[in-house]
MIKE-156130 format. One record per residue: residue in one letter; x, y negated, z negated of N, C-alpha, C in turn. Coordinates in steps of 0.001 Angstrom, whole numbers, plus 500000, padded with zeros to 6 digits. Example, Ala and Ser with C-alpha at 12.3 -4.5 7.8 and 13.67 -1.06 7.14 Angstrom:
2
a513190505690492200512300504500492200513200503300492200s512850502250492920513670501060492860512900499970492130
REM end
This chain:
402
x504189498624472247503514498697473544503176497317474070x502730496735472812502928494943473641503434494158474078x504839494414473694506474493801474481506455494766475594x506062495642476050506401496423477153504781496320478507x503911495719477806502946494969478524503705493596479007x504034493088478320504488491524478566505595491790479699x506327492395479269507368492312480480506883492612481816x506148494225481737505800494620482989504873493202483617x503909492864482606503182491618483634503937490319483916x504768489879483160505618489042483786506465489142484833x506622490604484912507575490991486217506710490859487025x505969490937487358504970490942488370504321489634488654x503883488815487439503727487512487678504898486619488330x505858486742487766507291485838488652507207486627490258x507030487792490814507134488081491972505979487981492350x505185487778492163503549486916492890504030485437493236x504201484585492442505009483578492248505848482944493400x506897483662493202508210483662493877507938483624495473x506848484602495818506527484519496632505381483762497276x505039483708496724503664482315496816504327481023497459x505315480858496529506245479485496699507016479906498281x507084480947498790508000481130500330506930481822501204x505146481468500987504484481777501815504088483417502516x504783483796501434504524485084501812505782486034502900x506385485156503170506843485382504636508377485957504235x508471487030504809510594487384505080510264488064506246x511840488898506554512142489993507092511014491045506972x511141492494507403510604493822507662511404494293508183x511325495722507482512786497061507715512024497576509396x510567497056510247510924497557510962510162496132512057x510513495024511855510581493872512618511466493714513761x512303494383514307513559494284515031512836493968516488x512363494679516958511447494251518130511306492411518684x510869491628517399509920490598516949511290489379517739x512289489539518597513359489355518697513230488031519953x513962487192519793513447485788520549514444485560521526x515613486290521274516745486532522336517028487823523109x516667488918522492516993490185523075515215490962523805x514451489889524214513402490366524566513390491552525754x514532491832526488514363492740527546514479494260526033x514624493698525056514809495298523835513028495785524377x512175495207524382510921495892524189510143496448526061x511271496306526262511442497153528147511885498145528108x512844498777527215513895499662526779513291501200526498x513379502266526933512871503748527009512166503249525250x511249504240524852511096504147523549512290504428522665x512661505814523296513902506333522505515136504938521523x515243504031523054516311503053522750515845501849521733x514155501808521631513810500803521124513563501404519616x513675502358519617513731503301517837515040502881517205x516016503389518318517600503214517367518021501847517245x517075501396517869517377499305517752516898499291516495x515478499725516485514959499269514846515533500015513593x516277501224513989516429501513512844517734501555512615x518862500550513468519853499947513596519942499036512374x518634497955512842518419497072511878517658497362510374x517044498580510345516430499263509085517784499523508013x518261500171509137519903501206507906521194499877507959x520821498771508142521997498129507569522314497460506874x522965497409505831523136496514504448523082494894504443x523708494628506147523941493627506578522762493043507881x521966492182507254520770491522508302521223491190509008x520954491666510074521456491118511709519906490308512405x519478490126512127518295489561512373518357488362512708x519508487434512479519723485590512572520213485597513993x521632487025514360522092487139515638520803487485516829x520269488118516575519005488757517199517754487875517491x517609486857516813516610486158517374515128486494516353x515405486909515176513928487689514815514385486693513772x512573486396513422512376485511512332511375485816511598x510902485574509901510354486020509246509162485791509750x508259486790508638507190486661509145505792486962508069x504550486611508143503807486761506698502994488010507090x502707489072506664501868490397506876501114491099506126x499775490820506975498639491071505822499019492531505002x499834493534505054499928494251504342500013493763502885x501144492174503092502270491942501799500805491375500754x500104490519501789499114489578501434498103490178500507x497464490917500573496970491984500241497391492186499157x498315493093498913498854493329497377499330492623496592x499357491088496866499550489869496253498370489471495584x497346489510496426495643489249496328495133490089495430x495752491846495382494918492868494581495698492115493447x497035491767493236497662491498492311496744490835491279x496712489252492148495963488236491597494428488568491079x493595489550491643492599489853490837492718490435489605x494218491244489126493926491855488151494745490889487235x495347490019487160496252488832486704495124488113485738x493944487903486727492560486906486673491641487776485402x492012488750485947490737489858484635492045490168483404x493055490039483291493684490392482010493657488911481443x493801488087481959493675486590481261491763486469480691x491160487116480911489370487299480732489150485802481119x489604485450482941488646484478483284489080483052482600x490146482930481978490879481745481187491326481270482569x491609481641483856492245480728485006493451480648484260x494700481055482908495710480830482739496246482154483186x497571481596483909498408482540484222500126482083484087x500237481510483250501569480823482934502291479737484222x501991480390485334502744479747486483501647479044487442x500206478700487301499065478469487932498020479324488196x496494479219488669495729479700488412495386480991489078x495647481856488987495398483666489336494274483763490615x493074483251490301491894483362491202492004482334492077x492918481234491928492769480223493627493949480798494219x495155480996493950496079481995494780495875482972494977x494749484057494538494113485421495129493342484558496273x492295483670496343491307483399497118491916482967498085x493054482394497976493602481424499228494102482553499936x494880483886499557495146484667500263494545485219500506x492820485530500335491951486781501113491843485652501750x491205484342502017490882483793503083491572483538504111x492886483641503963493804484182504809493773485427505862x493297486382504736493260487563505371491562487849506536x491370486977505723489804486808506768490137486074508060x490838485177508001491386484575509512492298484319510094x492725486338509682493953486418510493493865487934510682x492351488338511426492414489736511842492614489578513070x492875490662513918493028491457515237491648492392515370x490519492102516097489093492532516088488771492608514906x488109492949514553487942493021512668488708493351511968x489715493992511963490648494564511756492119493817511269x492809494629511017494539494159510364495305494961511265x496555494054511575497909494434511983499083494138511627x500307494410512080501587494023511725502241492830512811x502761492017512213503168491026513324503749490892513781x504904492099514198505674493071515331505315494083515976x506172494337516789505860495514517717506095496552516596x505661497752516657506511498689515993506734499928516454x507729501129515913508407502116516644508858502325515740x508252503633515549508337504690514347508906505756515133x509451507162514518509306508387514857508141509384515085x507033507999514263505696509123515016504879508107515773x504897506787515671504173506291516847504919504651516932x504183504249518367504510503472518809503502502698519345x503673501358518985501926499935519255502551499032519097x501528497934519289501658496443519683501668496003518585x501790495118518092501272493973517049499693493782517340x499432493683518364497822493581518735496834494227518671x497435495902518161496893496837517776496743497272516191x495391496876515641494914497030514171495540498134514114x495756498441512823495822499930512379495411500195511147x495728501568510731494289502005509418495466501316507829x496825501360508056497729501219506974497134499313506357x497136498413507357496990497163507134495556496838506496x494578497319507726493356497390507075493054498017505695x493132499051505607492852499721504413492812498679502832x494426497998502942494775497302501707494295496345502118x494123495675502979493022494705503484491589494537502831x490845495543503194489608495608502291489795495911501381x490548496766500348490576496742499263490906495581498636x491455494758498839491854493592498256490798492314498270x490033492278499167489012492136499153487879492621498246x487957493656498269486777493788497434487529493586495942x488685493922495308489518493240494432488890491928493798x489353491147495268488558489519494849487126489557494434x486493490170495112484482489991494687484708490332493611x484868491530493143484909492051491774485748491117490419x486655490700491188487374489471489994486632487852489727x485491487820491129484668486568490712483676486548490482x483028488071490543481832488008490195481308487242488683x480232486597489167479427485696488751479744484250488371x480782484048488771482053483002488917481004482185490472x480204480843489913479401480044491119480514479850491858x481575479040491839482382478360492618483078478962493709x483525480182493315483639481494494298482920482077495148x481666481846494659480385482865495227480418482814496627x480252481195497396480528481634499111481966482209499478x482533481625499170483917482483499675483780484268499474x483477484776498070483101486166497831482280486917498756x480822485817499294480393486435500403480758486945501951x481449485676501608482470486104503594483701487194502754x484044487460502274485029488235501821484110489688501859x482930489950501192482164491200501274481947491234503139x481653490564503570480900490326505410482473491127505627x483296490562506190484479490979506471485015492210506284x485305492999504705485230493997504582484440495413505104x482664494442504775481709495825505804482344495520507477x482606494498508145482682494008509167483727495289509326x485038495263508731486351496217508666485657497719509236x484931498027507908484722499883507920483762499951508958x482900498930509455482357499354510800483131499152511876x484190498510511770485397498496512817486035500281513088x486236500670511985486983501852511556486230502928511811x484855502998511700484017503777511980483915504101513680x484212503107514374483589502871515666485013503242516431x486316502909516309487644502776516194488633503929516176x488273504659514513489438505339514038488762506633513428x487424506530513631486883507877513425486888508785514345x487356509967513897487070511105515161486636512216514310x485689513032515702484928514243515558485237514654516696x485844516374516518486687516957517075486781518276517053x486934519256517575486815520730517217485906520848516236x484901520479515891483931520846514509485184520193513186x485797519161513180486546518799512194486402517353512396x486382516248511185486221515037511091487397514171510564x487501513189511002488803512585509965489502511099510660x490077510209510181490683508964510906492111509103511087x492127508498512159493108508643512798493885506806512523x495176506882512792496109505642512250495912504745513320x496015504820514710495663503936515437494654504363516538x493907503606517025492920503851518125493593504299519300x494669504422519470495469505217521043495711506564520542x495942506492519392497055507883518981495932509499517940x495160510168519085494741510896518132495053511857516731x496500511722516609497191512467515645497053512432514267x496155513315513169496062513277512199497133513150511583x497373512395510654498153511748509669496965511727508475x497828512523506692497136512590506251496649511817504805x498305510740504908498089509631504046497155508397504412x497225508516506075495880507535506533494783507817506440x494248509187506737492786509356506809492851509062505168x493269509378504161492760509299502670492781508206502298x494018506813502982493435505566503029492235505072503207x491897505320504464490671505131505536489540505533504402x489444506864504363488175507166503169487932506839502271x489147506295501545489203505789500419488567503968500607x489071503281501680488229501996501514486526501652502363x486345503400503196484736503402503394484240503954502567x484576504361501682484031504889500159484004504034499494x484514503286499488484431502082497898483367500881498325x484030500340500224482902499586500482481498500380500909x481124501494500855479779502086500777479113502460499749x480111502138498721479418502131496902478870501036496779x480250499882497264479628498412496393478325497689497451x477890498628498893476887497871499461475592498880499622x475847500054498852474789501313498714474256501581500434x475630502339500998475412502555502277475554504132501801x474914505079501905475225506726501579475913506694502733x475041506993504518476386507517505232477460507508505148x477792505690504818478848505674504800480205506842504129x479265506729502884479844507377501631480047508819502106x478676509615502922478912510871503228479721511097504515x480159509999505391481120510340506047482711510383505872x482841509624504640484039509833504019484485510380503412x483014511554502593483724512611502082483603514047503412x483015513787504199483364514634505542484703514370506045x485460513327505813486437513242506476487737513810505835x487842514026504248488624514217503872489097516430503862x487619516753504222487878518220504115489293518650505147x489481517859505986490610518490506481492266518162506507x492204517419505169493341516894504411493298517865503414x492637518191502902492010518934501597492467520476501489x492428520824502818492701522159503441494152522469503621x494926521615503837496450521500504277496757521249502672x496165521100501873497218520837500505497670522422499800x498853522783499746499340523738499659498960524384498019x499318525648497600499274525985496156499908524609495079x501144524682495661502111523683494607501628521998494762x500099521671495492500231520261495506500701519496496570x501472519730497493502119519308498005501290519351499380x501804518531500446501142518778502054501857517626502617x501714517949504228502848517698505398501869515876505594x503035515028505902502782513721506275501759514331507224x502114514848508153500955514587509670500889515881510159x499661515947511199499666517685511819500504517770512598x500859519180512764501942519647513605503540519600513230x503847520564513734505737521011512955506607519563513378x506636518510513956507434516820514177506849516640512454x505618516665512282505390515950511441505418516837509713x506181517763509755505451518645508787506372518491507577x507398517145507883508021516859506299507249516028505149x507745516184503865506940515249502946507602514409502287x507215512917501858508140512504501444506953512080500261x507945511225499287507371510487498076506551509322498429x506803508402499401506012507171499352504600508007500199x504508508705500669502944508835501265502395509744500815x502952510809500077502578511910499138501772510945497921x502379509858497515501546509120496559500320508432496660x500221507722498094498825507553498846498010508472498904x498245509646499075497249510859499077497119510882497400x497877511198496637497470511742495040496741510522494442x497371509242494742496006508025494455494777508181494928x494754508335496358493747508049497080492687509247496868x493213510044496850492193511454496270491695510955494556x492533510482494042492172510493492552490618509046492805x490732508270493264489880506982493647489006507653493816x488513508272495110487792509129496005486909509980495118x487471510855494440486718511856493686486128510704492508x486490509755492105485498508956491687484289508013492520x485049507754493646483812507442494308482876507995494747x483114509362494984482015510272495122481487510841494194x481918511219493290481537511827491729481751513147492262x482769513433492667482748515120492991484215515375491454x483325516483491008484679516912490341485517517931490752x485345518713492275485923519527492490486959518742493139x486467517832493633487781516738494563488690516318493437x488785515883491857489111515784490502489947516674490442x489610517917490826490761519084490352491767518973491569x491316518704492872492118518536493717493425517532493690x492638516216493439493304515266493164494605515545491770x493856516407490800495162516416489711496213517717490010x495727517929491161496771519347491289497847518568492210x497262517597493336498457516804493861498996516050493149x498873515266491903499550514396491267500843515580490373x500556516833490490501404517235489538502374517903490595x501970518064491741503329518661492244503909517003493070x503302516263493154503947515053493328504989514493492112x504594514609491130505606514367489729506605515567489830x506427516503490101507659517782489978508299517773490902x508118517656492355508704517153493364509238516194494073x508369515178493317509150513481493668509483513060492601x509928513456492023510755512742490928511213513093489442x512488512887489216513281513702487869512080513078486685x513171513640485965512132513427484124511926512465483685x513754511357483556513743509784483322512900508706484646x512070509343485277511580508455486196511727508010487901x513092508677487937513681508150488974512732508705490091x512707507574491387511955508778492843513033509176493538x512498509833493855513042511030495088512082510633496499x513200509916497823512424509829499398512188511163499383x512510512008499274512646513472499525512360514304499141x511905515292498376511908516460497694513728516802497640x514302516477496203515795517142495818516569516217496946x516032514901497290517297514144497676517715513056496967x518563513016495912518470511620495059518838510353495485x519434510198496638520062508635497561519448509032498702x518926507930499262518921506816498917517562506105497823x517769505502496874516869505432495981515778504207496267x514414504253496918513740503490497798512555503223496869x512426501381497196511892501078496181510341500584495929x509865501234497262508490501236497571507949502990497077x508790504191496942508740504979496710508255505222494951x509444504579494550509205503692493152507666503007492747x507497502235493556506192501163493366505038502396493000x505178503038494224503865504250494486503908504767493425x504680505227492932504468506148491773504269505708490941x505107504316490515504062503654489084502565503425489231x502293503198490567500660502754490744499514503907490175x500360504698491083499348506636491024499325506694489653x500427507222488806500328507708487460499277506649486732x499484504995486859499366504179485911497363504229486114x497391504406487105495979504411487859495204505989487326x496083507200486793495371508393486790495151507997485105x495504507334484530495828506597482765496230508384481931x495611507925480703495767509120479709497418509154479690x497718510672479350499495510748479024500025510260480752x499681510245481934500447509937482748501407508096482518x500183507614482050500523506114482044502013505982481271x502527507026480090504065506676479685504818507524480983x504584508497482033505201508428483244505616507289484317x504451506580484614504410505297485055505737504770484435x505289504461483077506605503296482119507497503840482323x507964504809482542509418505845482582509665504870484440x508730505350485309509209504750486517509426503120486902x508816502787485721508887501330485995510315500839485301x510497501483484199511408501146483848512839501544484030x513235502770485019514306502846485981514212502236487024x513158501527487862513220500938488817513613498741488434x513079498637486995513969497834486709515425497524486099x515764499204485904516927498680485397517689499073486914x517559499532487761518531499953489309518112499510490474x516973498804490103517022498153491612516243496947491789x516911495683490580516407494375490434517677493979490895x517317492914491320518660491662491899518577490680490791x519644490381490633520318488827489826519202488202489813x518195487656490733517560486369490896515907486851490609x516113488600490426514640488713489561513674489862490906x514287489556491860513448490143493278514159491649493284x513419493276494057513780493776494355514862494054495297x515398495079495473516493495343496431515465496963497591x515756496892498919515176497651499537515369498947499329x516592499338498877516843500669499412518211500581498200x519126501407497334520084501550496570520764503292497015x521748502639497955522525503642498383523374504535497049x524238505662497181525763505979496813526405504931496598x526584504267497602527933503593497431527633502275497617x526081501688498353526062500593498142524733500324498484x524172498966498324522547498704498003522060498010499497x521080498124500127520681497079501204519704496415500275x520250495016500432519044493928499543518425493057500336x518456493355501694517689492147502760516537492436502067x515421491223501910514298490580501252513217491305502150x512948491958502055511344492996502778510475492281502036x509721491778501976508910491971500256507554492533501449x507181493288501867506005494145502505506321495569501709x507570495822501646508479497005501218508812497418499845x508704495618499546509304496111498169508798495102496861x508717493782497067508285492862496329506715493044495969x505973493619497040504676493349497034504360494280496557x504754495898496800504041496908496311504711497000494762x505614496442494353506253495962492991505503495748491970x504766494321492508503788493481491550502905494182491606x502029494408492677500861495254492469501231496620491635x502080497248491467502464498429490798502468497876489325x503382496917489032503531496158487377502383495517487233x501318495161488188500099494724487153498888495642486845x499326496889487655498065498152487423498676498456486396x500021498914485986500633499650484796500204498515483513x500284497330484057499960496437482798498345496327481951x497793496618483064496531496718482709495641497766482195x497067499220482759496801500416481875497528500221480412x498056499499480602498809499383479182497835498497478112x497108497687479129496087496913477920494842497683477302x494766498898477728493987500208477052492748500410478365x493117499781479632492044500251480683493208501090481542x491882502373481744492695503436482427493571503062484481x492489502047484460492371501086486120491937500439486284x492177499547487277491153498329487352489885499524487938x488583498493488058487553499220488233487236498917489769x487196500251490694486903499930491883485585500573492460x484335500116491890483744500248491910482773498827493365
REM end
């Protein structure tokens, strides 16, 4: 089990690393917009500005150099670099060794980053974007950025506590975070037909139900660590109507309404994490049973025996490697017998979808692989995935998010 600690954290340490050294910054599978020559694209019906991006999403071949779009750094990636680096910092016990430089000044340099580089209190993406379920600015926070935003944050406090040299920086890092969930509160909360819950962006009232369990999940953690109850009791008000949509088998629809009523593996895993967190932050154990009934039809449905994910329920290609990440995180994070599930996923996702030079590949077709460099997609939720599994592997069930 100790050669299989070492690797997983070295995999994860070289892609903290790797990326440290290039600033954080590439491509995004949905950057196409971000375009310095084809600017009349973001004039274009929505319809036309979807099949642009996902022109450039589905092709093996980056067209992005012809197009005018250039990389870019996104607090999503930042974030899970930062949660990375806190747990890098607590498996070394505070030695500041991390083979490649020191764990806690490359976590700190990137939350302070993330502190002065919000959009109102808040996090965004640094493109336009155009999804199949919504469509915003770059200028418009949303609950996906934020969320790992404050968590990563509070990541850092918790990795320096009682660490003097840290201590002001830790404080603007706590300010910021409450600063966030009163953003979110004021923002992305809605009360509605006698039903409560957050919504993904401030234009778009449409429940989505991997966001609201984001959302609750980081006004729950920051209303533990600053002993705010409302807080706490509005986040478990918010989740009853996620809670309600989870079917017998575990399972439940990305978003309300029949557009939205497919499920896939990467956000099915945000919910079975985020419920599993949650019912600890609240101490509810009925939310406990909830939470382990989605992790098990998430394992039976997203994914075979040897590990592999499934985008789909029973679709095995294209094999996606943020789909992958999620699931090592969830299992490695629920510990006990799940954590040799985790190792099963970690370890088909390194043997099918590492590149020569050590970095993920986006997506591993049938017949052939798209390896344009996402790391929002794929590098980042990687490491953060190989250093939770590593740290379940060092006999803690999770880091502590308390």
């Amino acid at each position: 089990m100790r050669s299989s600690l070492d690797a997983e954290l070295g995999t994860a340490r070289f892609l903290e690393a790797y990326w440290r050294d290039r600033n954080d910054t590439s491509f995004d599978p949905y950057d196409a917009l971000e375009t310095d020559r084809l600017a009349f694209l973001t004039k274009l019906p929505r319809a036309a500005q979807f099949a642009v991006v996902q022109l450039n999403k589905r092709s093996p071949v980056n067209l992005r150099s012809l197009e005018g779009v250039r990389p870019t750094r996104n607090s999503y990636t930042v974030a899970h670099f930062a949660s990375a680096g806190a747990i890098f910092a607590r498996l070394t016990a505070g030695s500041g060794a991390a083979g490649d430089g020191r764990p806690l000044d490359a976590m700190a340099d990137r939350l302070d980053w993330l502190c002065s580089h919000r959009v109102e209190a808040a996090w965004a993406y640094p493109f336009d974007v155009q999804t199949k379920t919504f469509a915003y600015r770059k200028s418009t926070p949303n609950v996906i950025c934020t969320a790992f935003s404050v968590e990563a944050l509070l990541d850092g406090v918790k990795a320096v506590a009682g660490q003097a040299d840290y201590a002001e920086r830790a404080a603007r890092w706590r300010d910021v975070a409450s600063g966030a969930v009163a953003w979110a509160l004021e923002h992305l909360y809605v009360e509605s037909g006698g039903r409560q819950y957050f919504r993904y962006v401030t234009a778009e009232p449409l429940l989505v139900h991997n966001a609201n369990v984001l959302a609750a999940r980081f006004v729950a953690r920051t209303a533990r660590a600053l002993g705010n109850d409302p807080w706490l009791e509005t986040a478990r008000d918010c989740l009853d109507v996620t809670v309600r949509e989870i079917s017998s088998d575990g399972l439940l629809p990305y978003g309300e309404g029949s557009r939205e009523a497919w499920v896939d593996g990467h956000h099915t895993g945000f919910v079975a994490e985020g419920l599993l967190d949650l019912s600890e932050s609240l101490g509810s154990a009925e939310l406990r049973s909830v939470a382990d009934r989605v992790r098990a039809g998430y394992r039976r449905s997203l994914f075979e025996a040897d590990g592999r994910p499934l985008l789909y329920p029973g679709k095995r290609f294209p094999i996606d490697v943020i789909t992958g990440a999620q699931g090592i995180q969830t299992f490695a994070m629920a510990g006990g017998d799940e954590v040799a599930f985790a190792h099963a996923i970690a370890g088909f996702m390194l043997a099918h979808m590492r590149t020569r030079s050590g970095t993920f590949v986006y997506r591993q077709g049938r017949w052939h692989r798209k390896a344009v460099p996402y790391v929002r997609w794929s590098d980042a939720p990687m490491c953060l995935a190989l250093a939770r599994l590593a740290w379940a592997l060092a006999g803690d069930a999770a880091p502590d998010t308390s």
